[in-house]
N, C-alpha and C positions, 0 to 999 in steps of 0.2 A: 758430645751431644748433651741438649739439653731439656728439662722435663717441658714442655708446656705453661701455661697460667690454666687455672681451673676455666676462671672466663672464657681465653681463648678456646680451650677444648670446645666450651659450653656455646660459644659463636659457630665455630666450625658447623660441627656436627647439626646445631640446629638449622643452620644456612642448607644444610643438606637435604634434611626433610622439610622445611618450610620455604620453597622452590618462587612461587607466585601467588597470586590472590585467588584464583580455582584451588590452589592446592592447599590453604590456610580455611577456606572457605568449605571446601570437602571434609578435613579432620574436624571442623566442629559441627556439620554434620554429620556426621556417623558418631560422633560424640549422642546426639541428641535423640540418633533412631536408636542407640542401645540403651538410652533411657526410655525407651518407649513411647515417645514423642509423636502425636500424630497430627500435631499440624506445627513447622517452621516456617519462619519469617525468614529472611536474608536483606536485611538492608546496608548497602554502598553508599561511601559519597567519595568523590573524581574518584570512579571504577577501584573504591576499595583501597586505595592508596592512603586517603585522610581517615576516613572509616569504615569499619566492618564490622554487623552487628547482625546474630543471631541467635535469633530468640525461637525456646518450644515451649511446649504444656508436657513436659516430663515429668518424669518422678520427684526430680531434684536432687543436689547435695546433700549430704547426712550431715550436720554438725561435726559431727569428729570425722567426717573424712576434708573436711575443709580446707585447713589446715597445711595436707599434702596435696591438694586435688590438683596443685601444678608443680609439685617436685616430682621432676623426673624419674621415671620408671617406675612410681609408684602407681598401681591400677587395680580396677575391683573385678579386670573380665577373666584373668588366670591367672594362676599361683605358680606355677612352674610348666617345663617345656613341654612334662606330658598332654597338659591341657589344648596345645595346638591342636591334639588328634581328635579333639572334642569341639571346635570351636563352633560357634554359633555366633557372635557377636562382629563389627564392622571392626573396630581398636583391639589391640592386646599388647600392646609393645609402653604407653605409658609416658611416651613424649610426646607425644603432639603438642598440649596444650604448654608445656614446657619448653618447647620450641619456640612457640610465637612467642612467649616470654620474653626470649634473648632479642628478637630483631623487633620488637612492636612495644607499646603499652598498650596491655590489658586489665578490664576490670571484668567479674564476673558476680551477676546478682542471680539467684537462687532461691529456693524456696519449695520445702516437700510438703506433702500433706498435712504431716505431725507440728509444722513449724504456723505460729500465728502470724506472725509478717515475714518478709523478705527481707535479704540481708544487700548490702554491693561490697566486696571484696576489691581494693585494687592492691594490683599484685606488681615484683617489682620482678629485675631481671631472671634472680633466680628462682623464681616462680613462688616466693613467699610474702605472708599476708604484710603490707603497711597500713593499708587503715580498712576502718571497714563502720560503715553509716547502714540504716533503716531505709530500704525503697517500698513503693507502692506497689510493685509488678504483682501477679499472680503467683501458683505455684507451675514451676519448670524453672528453666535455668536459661540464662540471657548473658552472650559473651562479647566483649566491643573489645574494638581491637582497633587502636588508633596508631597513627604516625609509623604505620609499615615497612619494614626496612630503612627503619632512622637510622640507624649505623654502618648501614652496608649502601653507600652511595652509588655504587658502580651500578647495584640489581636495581636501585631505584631510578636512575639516569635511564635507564633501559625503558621505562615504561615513559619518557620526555615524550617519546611523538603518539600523534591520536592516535595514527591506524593500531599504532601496541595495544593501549588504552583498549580502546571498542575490540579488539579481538578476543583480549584477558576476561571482557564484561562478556562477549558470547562462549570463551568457555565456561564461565559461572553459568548459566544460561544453558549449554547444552547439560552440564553435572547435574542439574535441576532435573533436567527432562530426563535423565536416565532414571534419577532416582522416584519419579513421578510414576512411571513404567514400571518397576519393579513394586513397587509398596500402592496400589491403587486406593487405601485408605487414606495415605498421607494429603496432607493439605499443603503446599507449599506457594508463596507468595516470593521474586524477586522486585526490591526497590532501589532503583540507582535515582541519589539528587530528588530524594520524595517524589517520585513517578515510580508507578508500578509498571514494570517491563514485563512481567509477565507470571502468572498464576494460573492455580491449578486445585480444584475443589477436590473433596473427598469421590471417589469412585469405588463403584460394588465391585469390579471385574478389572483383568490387565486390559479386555476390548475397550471398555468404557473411559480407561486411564489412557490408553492409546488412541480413544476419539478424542478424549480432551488435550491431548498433547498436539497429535500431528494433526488431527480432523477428522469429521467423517469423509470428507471423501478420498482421503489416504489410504484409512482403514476399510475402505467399499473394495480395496483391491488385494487384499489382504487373507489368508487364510490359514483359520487356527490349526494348529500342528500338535500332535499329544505321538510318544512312544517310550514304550517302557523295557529297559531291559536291564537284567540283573547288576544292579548296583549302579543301576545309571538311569534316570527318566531327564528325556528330551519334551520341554514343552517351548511354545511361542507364536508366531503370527508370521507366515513368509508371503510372497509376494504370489500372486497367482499365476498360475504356468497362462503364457499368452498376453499378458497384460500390459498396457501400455508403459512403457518404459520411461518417459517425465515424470508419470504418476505415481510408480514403485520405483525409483532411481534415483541418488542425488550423486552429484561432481563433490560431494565431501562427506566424510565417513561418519557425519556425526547424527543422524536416524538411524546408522545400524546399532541396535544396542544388542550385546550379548553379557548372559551376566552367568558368572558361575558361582551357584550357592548362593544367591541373589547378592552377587558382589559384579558389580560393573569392572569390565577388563576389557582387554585388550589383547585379544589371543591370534596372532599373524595369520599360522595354521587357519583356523577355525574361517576367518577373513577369508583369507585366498581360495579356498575351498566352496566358500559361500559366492563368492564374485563370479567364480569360474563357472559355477551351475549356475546361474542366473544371469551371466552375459552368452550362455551355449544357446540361450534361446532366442536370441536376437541375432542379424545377418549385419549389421551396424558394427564398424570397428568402432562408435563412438562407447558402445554399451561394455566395450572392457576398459573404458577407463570409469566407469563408475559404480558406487557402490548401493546394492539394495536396499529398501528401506526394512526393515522387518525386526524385531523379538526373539531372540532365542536363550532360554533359561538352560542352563543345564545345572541337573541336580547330582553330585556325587558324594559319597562317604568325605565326611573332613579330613578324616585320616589318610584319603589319598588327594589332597592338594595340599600343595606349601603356599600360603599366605604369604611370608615373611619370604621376599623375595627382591622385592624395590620398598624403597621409601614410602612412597606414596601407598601400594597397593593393589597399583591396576595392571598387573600381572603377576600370574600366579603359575607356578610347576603343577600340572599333571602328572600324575604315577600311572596313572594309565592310557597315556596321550592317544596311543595309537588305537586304542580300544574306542576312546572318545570321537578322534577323527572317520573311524569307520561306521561310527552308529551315526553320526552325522550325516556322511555321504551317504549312508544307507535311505535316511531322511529323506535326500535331496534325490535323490534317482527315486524315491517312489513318489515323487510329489512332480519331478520333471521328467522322469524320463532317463537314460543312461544315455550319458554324453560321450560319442566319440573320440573328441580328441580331450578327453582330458589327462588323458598320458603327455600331451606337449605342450609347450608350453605356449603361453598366451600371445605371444609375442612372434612365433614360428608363421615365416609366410609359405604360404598353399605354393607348390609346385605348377606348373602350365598343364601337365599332363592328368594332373587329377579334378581338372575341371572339364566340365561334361559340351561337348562342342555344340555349339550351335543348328536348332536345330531349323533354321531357314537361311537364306542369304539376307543380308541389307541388313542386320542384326545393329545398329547405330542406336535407339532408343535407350537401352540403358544406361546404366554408368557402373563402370569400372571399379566402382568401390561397393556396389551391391553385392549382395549373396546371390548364388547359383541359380535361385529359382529366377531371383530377376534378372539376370542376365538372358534366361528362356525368354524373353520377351522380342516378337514378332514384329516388326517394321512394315509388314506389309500392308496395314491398315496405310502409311503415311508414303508408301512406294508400291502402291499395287499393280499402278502400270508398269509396272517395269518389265523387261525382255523373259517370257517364262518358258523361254526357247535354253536360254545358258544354261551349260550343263550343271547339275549339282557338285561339281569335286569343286569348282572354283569357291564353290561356300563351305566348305570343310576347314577352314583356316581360324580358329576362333580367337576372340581379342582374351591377349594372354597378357600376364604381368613376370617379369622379372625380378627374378632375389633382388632385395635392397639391402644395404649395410644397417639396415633397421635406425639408419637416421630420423630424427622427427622434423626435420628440419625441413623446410620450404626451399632453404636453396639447394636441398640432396633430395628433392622433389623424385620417386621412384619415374622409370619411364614403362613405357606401354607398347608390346611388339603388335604391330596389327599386321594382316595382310591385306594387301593395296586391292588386291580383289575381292574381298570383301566387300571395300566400299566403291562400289558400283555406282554411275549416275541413272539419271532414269533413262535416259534416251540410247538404244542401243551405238550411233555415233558414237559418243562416247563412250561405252564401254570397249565399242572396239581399240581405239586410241590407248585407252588406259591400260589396256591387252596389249598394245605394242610398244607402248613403255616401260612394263615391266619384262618386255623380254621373253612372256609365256604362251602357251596357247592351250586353253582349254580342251582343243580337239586333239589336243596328242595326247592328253591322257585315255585310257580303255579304261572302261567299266569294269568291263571281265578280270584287268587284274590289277588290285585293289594296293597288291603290294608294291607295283611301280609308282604312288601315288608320291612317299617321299623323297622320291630323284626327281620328281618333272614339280616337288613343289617351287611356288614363285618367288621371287625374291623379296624381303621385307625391308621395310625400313622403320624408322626407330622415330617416335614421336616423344617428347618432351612433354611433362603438364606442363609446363609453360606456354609451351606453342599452341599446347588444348586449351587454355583458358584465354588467349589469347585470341582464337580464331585461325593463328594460320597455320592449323596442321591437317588439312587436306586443303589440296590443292587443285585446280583444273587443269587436266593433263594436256590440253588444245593451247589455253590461253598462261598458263603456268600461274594466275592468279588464284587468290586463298577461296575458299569455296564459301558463297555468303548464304545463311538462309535465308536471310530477307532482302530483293532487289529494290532501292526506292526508287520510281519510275520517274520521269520529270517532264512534263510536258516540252513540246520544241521552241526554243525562241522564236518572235518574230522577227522578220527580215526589217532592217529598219537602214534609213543611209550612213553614209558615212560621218554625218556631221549627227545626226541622231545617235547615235553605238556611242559617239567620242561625248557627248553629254552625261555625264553622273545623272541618278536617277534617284531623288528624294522619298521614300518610300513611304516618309510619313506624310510629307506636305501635299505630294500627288497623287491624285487617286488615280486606278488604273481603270482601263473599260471593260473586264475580265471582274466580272459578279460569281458570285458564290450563292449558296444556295438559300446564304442571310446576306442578303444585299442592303448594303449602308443608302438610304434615300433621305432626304433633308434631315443629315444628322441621327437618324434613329434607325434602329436595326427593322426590317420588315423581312419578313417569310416568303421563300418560292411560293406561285400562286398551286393551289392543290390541285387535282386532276379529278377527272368524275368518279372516278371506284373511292377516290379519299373523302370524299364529302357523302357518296352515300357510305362507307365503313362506318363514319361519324356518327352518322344518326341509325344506320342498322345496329351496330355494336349494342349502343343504349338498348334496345327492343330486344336484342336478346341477353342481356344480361337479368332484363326483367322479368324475361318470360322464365330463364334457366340462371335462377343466382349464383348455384354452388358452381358451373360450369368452369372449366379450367381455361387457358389463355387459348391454348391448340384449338380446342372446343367449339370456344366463341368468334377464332378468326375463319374455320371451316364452316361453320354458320355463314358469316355474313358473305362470305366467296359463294356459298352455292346461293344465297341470296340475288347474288348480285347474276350470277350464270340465268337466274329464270326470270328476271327482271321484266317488266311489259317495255317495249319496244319506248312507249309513249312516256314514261315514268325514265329509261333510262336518257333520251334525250333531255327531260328536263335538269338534271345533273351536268351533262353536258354544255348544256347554254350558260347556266352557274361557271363552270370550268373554264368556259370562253369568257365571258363577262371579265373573271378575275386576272384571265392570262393577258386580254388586254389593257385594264387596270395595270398589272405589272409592269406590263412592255411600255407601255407610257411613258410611268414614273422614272424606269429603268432607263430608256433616252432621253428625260433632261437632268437624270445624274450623271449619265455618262458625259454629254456636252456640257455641261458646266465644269466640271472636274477634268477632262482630260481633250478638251479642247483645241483647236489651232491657236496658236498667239495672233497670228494675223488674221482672224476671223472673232478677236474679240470687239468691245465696243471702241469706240474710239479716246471717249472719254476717260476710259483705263488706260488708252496708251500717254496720250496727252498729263493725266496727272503722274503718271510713273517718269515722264521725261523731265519733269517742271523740278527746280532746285528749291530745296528752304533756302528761305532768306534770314541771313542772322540777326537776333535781336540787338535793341540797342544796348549798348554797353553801360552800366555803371557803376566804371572800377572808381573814377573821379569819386563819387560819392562816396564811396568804399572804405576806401584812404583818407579821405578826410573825419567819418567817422570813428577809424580805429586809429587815427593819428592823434584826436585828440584827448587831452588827458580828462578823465575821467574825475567833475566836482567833489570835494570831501565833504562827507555830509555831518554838518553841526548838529549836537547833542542841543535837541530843546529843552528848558528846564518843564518838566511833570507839570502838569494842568491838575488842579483841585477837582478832586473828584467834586460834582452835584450832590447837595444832600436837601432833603427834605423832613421835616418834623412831622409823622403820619400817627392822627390820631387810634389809640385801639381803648377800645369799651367791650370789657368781657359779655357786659349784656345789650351787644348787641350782637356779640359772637351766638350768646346764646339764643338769641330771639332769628338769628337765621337758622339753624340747627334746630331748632324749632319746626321752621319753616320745611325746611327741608325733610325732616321724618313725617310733615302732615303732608306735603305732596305728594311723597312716593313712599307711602307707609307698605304698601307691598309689595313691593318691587326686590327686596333681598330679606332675607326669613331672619326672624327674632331679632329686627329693628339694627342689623347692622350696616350702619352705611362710610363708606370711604370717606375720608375728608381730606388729608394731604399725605402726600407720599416725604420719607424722608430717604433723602437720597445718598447720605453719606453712610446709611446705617441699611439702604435698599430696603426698606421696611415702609409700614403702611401704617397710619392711625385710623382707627376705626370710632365710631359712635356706636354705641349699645345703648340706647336709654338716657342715662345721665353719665353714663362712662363712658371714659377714653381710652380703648386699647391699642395696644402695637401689636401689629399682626406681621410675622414670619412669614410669608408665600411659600420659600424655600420647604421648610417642612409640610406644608398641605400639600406640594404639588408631590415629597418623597411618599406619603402617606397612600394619595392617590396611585401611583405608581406602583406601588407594592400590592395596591389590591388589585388591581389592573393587571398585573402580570402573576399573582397567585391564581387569581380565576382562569387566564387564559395563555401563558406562555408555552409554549411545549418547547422542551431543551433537546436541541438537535443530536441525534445519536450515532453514534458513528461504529461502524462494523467491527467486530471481534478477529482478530488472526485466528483464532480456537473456541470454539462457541464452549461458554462453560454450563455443567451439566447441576440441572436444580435438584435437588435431592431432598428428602426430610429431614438430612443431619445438618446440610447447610443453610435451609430453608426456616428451620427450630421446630421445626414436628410435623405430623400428617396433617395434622389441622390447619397448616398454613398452605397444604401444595392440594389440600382441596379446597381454601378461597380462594389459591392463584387458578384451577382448572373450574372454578364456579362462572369467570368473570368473563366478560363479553369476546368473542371471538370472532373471525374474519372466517366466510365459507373456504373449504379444504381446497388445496391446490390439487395439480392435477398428478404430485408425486404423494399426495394421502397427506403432508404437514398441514400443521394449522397456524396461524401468528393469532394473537392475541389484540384485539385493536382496543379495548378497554378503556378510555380518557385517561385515568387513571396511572395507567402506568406509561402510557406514549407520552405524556406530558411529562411524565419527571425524568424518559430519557430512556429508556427499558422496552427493546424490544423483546420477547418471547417465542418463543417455537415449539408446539408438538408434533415430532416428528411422528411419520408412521409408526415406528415400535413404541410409540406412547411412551416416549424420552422427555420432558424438559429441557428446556438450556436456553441460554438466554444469548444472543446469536449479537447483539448491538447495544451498548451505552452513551451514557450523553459523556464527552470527553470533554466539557467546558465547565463542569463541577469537580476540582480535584479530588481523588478518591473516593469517587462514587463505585461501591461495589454493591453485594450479595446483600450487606447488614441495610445499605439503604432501599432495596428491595422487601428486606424483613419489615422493616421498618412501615413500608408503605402497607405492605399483607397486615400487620400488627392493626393499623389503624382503620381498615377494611373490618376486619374480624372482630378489636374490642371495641373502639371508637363507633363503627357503624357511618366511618365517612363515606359519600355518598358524591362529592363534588372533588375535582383535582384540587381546592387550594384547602379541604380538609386534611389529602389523605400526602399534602407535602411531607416529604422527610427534612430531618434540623441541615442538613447542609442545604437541601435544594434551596432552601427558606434564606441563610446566610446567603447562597450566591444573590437570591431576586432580590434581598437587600440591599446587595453591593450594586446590581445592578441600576435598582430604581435611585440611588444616592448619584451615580454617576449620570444618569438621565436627569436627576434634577438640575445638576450642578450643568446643565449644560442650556439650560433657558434663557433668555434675555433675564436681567438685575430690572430692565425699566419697564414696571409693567404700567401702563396706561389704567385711566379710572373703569372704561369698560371691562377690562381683564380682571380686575379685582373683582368686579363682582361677579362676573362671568367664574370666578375660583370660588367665590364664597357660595354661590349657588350649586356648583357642584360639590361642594365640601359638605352642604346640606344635603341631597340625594343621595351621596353613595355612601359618606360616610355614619350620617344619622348624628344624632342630637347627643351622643352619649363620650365616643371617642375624640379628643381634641389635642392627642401626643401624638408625635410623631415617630419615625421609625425608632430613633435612638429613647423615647420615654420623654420628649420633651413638649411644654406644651405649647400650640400653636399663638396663643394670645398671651398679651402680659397686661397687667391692670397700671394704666401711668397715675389718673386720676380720676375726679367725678367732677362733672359741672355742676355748678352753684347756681341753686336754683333762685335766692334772691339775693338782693342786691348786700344785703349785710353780711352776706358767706362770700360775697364777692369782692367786698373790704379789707373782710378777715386774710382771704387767700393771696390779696395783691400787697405788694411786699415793694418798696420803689429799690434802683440800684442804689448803693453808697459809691460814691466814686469819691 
């Protein structure tokens, strides 16, 4: 045998505790809640594998404990073993952070109170310092954790396919929401790939942490729970006896939170216990495979739980287990009720005998997987005719279920014994029939004596689910066919000859003479003609809707029927001649669409027969031509030598340039403000020269038109908001003081709905993307954001309140926050860049005049700071500056 390497040990062992990226993820928080920390970050990138960073507002690192803050087993929560029996703190064991060490690179930056800046520590495998540099962060402590299981290929190979990936990222995701639940101060924030997946503000109460987690209307079904008994207090939130089961229930264990000592676990006991009183209430075999949603704290002595049990944590030894399980179920029976069978187990099926019989015949309407009370359900509403002469014993036979080997499987489908007399048809015929098929006779049994009943019972047969989902497990005893509840009825063929029947029959090309009650007439659909109570219901209906608005449909149709019952004799036949008029109208149109359509051949014109017999004649051919064209070879065409471009010697005279330019600012001196007029476009630069005066500038379009746009959509854009999973809760601490959640309740509001909430419609805040809520209990929360501005949360919220309260903005593009502002930036940049380059001479000044109106006289940069015009030159107002400036080429 041989010792180990230090390393190896130090791989091992940390492979052991540093499991996944929930569980790296978990020991730096609790790292972060024993610092006191009350608001953490978690930011992911590819689900934690490349990295993993979490950041609090704790106390910090002490300088001399730096040093060791990742050699192993060194720790500031206990000094030896007695300190378990006292613990209070999430860590005590001293490797965590020492673990990630061995499979990861970590750096951790810090920073307490007493320190003037932040430090970054990057640490190597054995959890000692290599360098360490000056950061900018706050004071708490901020731990990144890159390149995850670099040396253990196999655990990383593990995380290759997505569905691993997205499962890893929702259990970071539920550990979040536990610990959101237990600490309702905490603020916590997840970020996978810079998207926030999901956060959680500061909350006063576990209710209000549990409306921000799962929602209000989770928690509307929900009911707080307190009991105290010596050396143990039970609090939390269980589901309400009676309540709808979607809405207290999930198919995965991960809303039930229990926490002991406000430590999140995993206690089986406590689970199974919890399942079984909360699926006793429901008669659904679906309801025991799922688990409730609810809270349950339990508080005990440290000294009687062992922590130090698993690696991770999240189970713990009870010392007084059974005392715990009994105040629990005590819980659960005064909050449900005391559940009979909870002596058996969940799994155990019901005997035939202990289900309660039927208590009419024809009992068919339920289902077989209902509970007792619905199987009481009476058929006789849908069989009332039936024979109420047959005796009651033939309906004593109740549909029973048989032991199943407790397969779940579809093909060990359990069966179902029923008796054939039970299910009776309606007509005594056949009941008798079915009575002599099975061999029995209801009149041999006596009333009087009750205990001959199970010698003279009828014979059963065994029905399959399959044959039940199927249809064919009743049968008709007469015709030995499956029993249908719906017959389709089909009208009778006509008799037609024999040469007729042997014809196929085109259903689409030939119409039939067989109208419908929308009968197809030249091509377009027309309506059965109405009759006289339809045509006065029409116009009566109208008179009394007006006379009795609120009236209901029942109401209003018994109206116009007694209307019509007292009708004057003279008034009802004028209806009637209407009714005539229209049925002959119909009947008309309706025989020349039937003879058109469905026709004798030999009674059509003649002229259709004559062109149907008559043959095309084939064109004339010209393959000759054909061949001779593609036979012959195709000329090669000779390169001509380049023709001389034309050129001409065109005189230019600056002053005549300027004696038109002249001309031109005197005819239309006011037609574009402060003397700017176009003169020529340059095209390879898509720029403009302008006239001012005696100057010549280049004028940019691109920036006037980003300028305009930016003011355009600060004034009036509103950024689409899109709904919250968990509406989060406004508060003073997240808000930055009362002073701001009284100008958020100052600002204009929408009248109350009809459940007492309010929405805020404010311009203000709809436009930057922020909807709002006062619920009845005079809650805040902001219910919807705009999701096309990365990272718009709470701060940009603050932001807008900020600008409200000191600013005194008064208009939406005042009280923009710095991002909303960046996106309409980016926005109006990409709206520019998407204009035609060739603006025409009207568009130019059609730009310059509105660059004059909205912009004013003062502003002439554009988004980026640049300015709109550039100065090329001046024109030379006489002819000796017109000397000086002309310069001939040298060639």
């Amino acid at each position: 045998m041989k010792q180990l390497p230090p390393d190896t040990v130090r791989l091992l062992s940390s492979s052991q505790v540093v499991t996944s990226v929930a569980n790296v993820v978990k020991e730096l928080m609790e790292n972060s809640l024993d610092a006191g920390a009350s608001s953490i970050d978690v930011k992911l990138e590819n689900f934690g594998l490349d990295r993993i960073e979490v950041r609090d507002n704790g106390c910090g690192i002490k300088a001399a404990d730096v040093t060791v803050m990742a050699v192993r087993h060194f720790t500031s929560k206990i000094c030896s073993h007695e300190d378990l029996e006292r613990l209070e703190t999430y860590g005590f064991r001293g490797e965590a952070l020492g673990s990630v060490c061995a499979v990861a690179e970590v750096a951790v930056t810090t920073k307490t109170e007493e320190d003037d800046i932040s430090a970054q520590y990057t640490l190597d495998a054995s959890g000692n310092i290599v360098s360490q540099r000056p950061s900018h962060l706050g004071q708490g402590t901020s731990v990144s954790v890159t390149k995850l299981f670099r040396n253990l290929p196999v655990r990383r190979q593990y995380y290759s396919s997505a569905r691993k990936c997205k499962e890893e990222l929702k259990k970071v995701q539920d550990l979040l929401m536990a610990y959101a639940v237990i600490k309702p101060e905490l603020r916590l924030m997840l970020v996978h790939n810079k998207v926030a997946v999901w956060q959680k503000a500061r909350a006063a109460d576990h209710r209000s942490a549990l409306v921000a987690t799962l929602g209000a209307s989770v928690v509307a079904n929900l009911l707080p729970v307190h009991q105290e008994q010596p050396e143990m207090v039970l609090d939390g939130f269980l589901p309400k006896p009676g309540a709808n089961l979607s809405s207290t229930s999930s198919s995965t264990p991960d809303k039930t939170f229990i926490f002991v000592n406000n430590r999140p676990v995993q206690q089986k006991d406590i689970m199974k216990l919890l399942r079984q009183h909360h699926s006793a209430q429901y008669s659904d075999d679906a309801a025991r495979h799922r688990y409730p949603v609810l809270m349950l704290q339990i508080t005990v002595s440290p000294s009687s739980v062992d922590v130090n049990l698993t690696p991770d944590k999240t189970q713990v030894l009870l010392h007084n287990k059974e005392a715990v399980l009994t105040a629990v179920e005590a819980l659960l029976v005064s909050l449900y009720g005391f559940r009979p069978s909870s002596g058996q187990p969940a799994e155990k099926q019901l005997h035939p005998e202990t289900l309660p019989p039927p208590t009419r015949c024809l009992e068919l309407g339920a289902s077989p997987l209902e509970d007792k009370d619905s199987r009481n359900v009476s058929g006789e509403d849908f069989l009332k005719h039936s024979d109420a002469a047959q005796p009651a014993a033939n309906c004593d036979a109740p549909l029973q279920r048989q032991a199943s080997n407790g397969s779940s499987s579809s093909s060990m489908a359990d069966d179902w014994i029923i008796n054939q007399s039970s299910f009776s048809l309606c007509d005594d015929k056949t009941t008798r029939s079915l009575s002599q098929i099975t061999g029995t006779s209801s009149a041999s049994r006596s009333p009087e004596k009750p205990e001959d009943v199970p010698a003279a019972e009828p014979r059963r047969m065994q029905i399959s689910a399959e044959d039940w989902s199927r249809g064919t497990a009743l049968t008709d005893p007469t015709s030995g066919e499956p029993l249908q509840p719906v017959v389709i009825h089909q009208p009778p063929k006509l008799c037609h000859s024999s040469s007729e029947s042997k014809k196929p029959i085109n259903a689409i090309t030939e119409k039939r003479a067989a109208l419908t009650a929308y009968d197809m007439i030249s091509n377009r659909t027309m309506r059965a003609p109405p009759s006289a109570a339809s045509l006065f219901e029409k116009e009566a209906r109208a008179e009394v809707l007006r006379e009795q608005p609120a009236a209901s449909l029942q109401e209003i149709s018994t109206a116009v029927q007694e209307r019509w019952k007292n009708l004057r004799e003279e008034d009802r036949k004028k209806f009637e001649e209407k009714a005539k008029k229209s049925q002959d109208l119909h009947d008309q149109r309706t025989k020349l669409a039937s003879d058109e359509a469905s026709g004798d051949p030999a009674e059509r014109p003649p002229r259709a027969t004559k062109l149907q017999g008559q043959k095309r004649k084939a064109a004339v051919s010209n393959q000759q031509l054909l061949d001779e064209l593609f036979s012959a070879q195709p000329q090669k065409k000779t390169r001509k030598p380049p023709a001389s471009k034309p050129w001409l010697p065109l005189p230019c005279s600056v002053a005549a340039l300027r004696g038109r330019l002249r001309r031109l600012c005197s005819q239309s001196a006011a037609a574009a403000p402060r003397g700017l007029r176009p003169v020529s476009r340059l095209a390879s630069q898509s720029s403009w020269v302008l006239a001012c005066g005696q100057r010549l500038l280049l004028l940019n379009p691109f920036r006037v038109e980003e300028a305009l746009l930016l003011q355009r959509l600060q004034q009036h854009h509103v950024l689409p908001a899109a709904g919250l999973q968990s509406p989060l809760q406004l508060t003073a601490g997240n808000l930055g003081g009362p002073e701001y959640v009284e100008t958020l309740c100052s600002l204009e509001q929408q009248p109350a709905a009809l459940d007492g909430s309010v929405f805020f419609s404010d311009p203000r805040l709809v436009a930057n993307g922020f909807h709002i809520r006062l619920t009845p209990e005079r809650h805040l929360e902001a219910t919807a954001m705009a999701d096309c501005v990365p990272f718009l949360g709470l701060e940009d919220l603050r932001e807008v309140l900020h600008a409200v309260l000191h600013r005194k903005a008064s208009t939406v593009q005042e009280s923009r926050p710095l991002k909303v502002t960046n996106y309409l930036k980016a926005e109006a940049v990409r709206l520019a860049r998407q204009l035609p380059s060739d603006l025409r001479h009207e568009d130019v000044e059609e730009l310059l005049g509105r660059m004059e109106r909205r912009l004013g006289g003062t502003d002439r940069t554009c988004i980026h700071g640049r300015q709109f015009f550039q100065h090329l030159t001046d024109i030379p107002s006489t002819d000796q500056e017109a000397k000086a400036l002309f310069r001939p080429l040298e060639l």
